[in-house]
C-alpha positions as CSV (number, residue, x, y, z in Angstrom):
1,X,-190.9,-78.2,21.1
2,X,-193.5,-77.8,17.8
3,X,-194.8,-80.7,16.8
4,X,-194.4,-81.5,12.8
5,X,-197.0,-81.5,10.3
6,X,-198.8,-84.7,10.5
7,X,-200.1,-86.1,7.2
8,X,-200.8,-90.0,8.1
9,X,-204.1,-89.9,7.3
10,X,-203.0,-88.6,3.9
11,X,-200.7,-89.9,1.8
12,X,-198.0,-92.0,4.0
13,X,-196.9,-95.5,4.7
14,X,-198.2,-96.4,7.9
15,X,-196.3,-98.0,10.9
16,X,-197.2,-101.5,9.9
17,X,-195.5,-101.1,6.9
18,X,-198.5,-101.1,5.0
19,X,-198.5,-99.1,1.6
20,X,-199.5,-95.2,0.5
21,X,-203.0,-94.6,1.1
22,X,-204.5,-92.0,-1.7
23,X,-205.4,-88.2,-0.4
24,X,-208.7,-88.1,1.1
25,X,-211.1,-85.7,0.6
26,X,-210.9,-82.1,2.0
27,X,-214.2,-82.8,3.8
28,X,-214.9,-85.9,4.8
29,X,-211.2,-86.4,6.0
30,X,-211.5,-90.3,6.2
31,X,-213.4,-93.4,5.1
32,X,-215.8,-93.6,8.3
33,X,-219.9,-93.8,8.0
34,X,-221.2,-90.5,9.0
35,X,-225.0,-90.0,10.0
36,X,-226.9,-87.2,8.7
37,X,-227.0,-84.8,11.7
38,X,-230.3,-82.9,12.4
39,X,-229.6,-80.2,15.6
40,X,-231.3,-76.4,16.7
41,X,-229.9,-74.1,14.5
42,X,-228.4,-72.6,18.3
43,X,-226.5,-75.4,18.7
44,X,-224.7,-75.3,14.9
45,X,-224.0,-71.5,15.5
46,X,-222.3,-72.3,18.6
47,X,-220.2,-75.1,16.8
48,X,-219.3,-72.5,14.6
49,X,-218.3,-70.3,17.4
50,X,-216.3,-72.7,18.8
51,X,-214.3,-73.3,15.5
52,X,-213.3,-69.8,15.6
53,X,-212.8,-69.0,19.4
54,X,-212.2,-71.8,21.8
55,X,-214.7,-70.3,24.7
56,X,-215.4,-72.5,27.5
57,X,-218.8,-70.3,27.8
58,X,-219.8,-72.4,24.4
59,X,-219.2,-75.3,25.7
60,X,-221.8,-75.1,28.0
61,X,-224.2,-73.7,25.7
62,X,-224.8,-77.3,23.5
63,X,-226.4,-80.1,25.2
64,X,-224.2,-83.1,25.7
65,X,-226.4,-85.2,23.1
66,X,-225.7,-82.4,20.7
67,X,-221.9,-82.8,21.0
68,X,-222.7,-86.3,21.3
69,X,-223.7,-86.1,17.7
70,X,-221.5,-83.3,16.3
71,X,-218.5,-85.4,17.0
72,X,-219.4,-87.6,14.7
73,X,-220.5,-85.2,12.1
74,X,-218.9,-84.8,8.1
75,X,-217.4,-81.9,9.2
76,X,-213.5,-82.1,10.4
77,X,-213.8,-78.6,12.4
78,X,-217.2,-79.7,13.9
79,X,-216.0,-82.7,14.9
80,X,-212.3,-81.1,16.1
81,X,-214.6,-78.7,18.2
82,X,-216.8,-81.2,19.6
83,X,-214.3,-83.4,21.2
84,X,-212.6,-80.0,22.7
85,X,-216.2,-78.9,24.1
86,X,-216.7,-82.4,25.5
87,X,-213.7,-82.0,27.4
88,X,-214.5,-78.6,28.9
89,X,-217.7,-80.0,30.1
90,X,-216.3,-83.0,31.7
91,X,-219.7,-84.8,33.0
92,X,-219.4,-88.1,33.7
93,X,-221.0,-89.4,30.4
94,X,-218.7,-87.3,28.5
95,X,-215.4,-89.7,29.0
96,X,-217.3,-92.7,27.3
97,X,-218.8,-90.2,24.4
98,X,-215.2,-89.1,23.7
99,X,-213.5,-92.9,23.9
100,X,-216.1,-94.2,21.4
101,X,-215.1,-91.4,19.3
102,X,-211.6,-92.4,19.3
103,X,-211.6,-94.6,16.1
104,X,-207.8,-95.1,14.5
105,X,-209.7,-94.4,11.2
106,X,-210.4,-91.1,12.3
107,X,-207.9,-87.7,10.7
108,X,-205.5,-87.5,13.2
109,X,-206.5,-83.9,14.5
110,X,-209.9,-85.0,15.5
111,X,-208.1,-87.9,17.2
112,X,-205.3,-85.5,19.0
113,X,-208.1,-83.3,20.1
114,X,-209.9,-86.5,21.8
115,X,-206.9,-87.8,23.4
116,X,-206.5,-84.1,24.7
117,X,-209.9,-84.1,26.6
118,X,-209.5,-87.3,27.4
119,X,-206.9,-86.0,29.6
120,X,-208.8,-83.8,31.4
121,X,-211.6,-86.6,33.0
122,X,-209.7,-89.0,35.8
123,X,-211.4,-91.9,35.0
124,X,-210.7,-95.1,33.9
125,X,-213.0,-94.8,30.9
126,X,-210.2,-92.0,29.8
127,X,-207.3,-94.1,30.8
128,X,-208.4,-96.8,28.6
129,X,-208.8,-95.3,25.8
130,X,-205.9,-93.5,26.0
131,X,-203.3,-96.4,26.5
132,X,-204.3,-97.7,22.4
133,X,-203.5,-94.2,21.3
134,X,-200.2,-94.4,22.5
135,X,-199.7,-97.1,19.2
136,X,-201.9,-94.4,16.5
137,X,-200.1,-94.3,13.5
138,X,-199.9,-90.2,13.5
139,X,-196.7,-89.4,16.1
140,X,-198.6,-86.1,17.2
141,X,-201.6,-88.8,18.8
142,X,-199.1,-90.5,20.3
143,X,-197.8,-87.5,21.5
144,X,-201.0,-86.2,23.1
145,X,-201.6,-89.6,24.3
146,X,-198.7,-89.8,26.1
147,X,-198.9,-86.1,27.8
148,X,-202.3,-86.8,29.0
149,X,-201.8,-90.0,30.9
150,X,-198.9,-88.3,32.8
151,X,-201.4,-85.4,33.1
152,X,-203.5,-88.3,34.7
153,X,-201.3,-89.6,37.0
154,X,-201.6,-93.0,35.3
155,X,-199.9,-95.6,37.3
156,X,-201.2,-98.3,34.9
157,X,-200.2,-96.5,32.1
158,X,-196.0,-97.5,33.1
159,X,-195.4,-100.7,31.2
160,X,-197.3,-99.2,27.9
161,X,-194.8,-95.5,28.5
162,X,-191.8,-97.7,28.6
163,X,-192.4,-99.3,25.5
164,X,-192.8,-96.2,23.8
165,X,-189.8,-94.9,25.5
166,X,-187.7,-98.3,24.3
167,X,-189.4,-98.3,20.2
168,X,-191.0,-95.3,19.3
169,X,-189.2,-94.0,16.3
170,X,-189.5,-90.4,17.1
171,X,-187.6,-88.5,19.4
172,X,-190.6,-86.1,20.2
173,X,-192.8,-89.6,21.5
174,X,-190.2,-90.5,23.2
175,X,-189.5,-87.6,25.2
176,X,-192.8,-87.0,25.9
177,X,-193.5,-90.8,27.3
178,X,-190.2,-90.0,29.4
179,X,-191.9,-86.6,31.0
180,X,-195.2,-88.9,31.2
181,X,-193.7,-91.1,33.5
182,X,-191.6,-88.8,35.6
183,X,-194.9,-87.5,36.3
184,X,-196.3,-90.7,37.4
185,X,-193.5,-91.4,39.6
186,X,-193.8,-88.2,41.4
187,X,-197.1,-88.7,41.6
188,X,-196.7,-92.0,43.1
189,X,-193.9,-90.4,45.6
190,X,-196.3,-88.1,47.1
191,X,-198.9,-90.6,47.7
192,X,-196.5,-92.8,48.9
193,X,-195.3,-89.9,51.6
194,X,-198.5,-88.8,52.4
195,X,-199.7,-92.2,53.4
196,X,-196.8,-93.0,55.6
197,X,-196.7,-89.7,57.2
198,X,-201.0,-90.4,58.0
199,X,-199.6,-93.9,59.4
200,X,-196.8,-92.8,61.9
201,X,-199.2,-89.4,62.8
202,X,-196.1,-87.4,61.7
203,X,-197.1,-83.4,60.1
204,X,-194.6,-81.3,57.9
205,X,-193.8,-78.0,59.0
């Protein structure tokens, strides 16, 4: 199913009930601080590599302090690229690099492509941050937030999953906590199995 065309960090009414926000810039998508960046000119051309062809290759070409600092960087499709590097790399630092990142004031396809790496690190770190995501006020977030814990296997993930399942206003949320848990429970099934089959010294054919 395609997601919808996002615009909460535009001009919307947000899910506190909270009135229109003005347009933001075309830039500088949102109202956050952003530090003057300073990086090797190899580093910004691979940025801008990245921005037009997603190649794992480039990922590995920027130091993690470099994507450390381009993720917080004026530019949207620096920033968008970043986060997606960070989760190609997947070092151990990168999980905490990506959840500090992960601010609600942040344009929602920064934040989707956050939640997305997140998914790909198995750590608690990653778990959570992801968990608060699952209440952003853009649905496509909560979307991605919801795919990625199943993609984690995130037991302690359930009770938050549910509640999107029971409130969430849109259908595509909803179904995508739903797969999120069946994912879990499987998950959970198989462990289960395997560790009783280890107990009784039982093997599967």
């Amino acid at each position: 199913m395609q997601l919808k065309p996002d615009n909460s960090n535009l001009k919307s009414t947000d899910r506190s009930g909270q009135g229109a926000r003005s347009a933001m810039p075309a830039v500088k998508t949102d109202s956050l601080p952003r530090a003057q960046i300073q990086l090797p000119e190899a580093d910004i051309e691979a940025i801008k590599s990245i921005t037009r062809k997603r190649d794992p290759d480039l990922a590995y070409s920027i130091s993690i302090s470099s994507l450390a600092l381009l993720i917080r960087h004026n530019s949207l499709v620096y920033r968008q690229a970043a986060a997606w590097a960070l989760g190609i790399r997947g070092e151990a630092e990168t999980a905490s690099i990506l959840a500090t990142a992960l601010n609600p004031r942040e344009n929602w396809m920064v934040k989707r492509e956050i939640v997305n790496s997140l998914g790909l690190k198995l750590c608690q770190t990653s778990i959570d941050a992801l968990k608060p995501a699952l209440k952003d006020n853009s649905h496509c977030v909560r979307v991605a937030a919801a795919k990625s814990l199943g993609k984690l296997k995130a037991s302690s993930a359930k009770t938050e999953l549910a509640s999107l399942v029971k409130d969430d206003s849109e259908p595509i949320v909803r179904g995508a906590a739903i797969k999120a848990l069946a994912d879990i429970e499987r998950a959970e099934q198989l462990a289960q199995r395997q560790n009783t089959n280890s107990e009784t010294g039982s093997c599967s054919q």
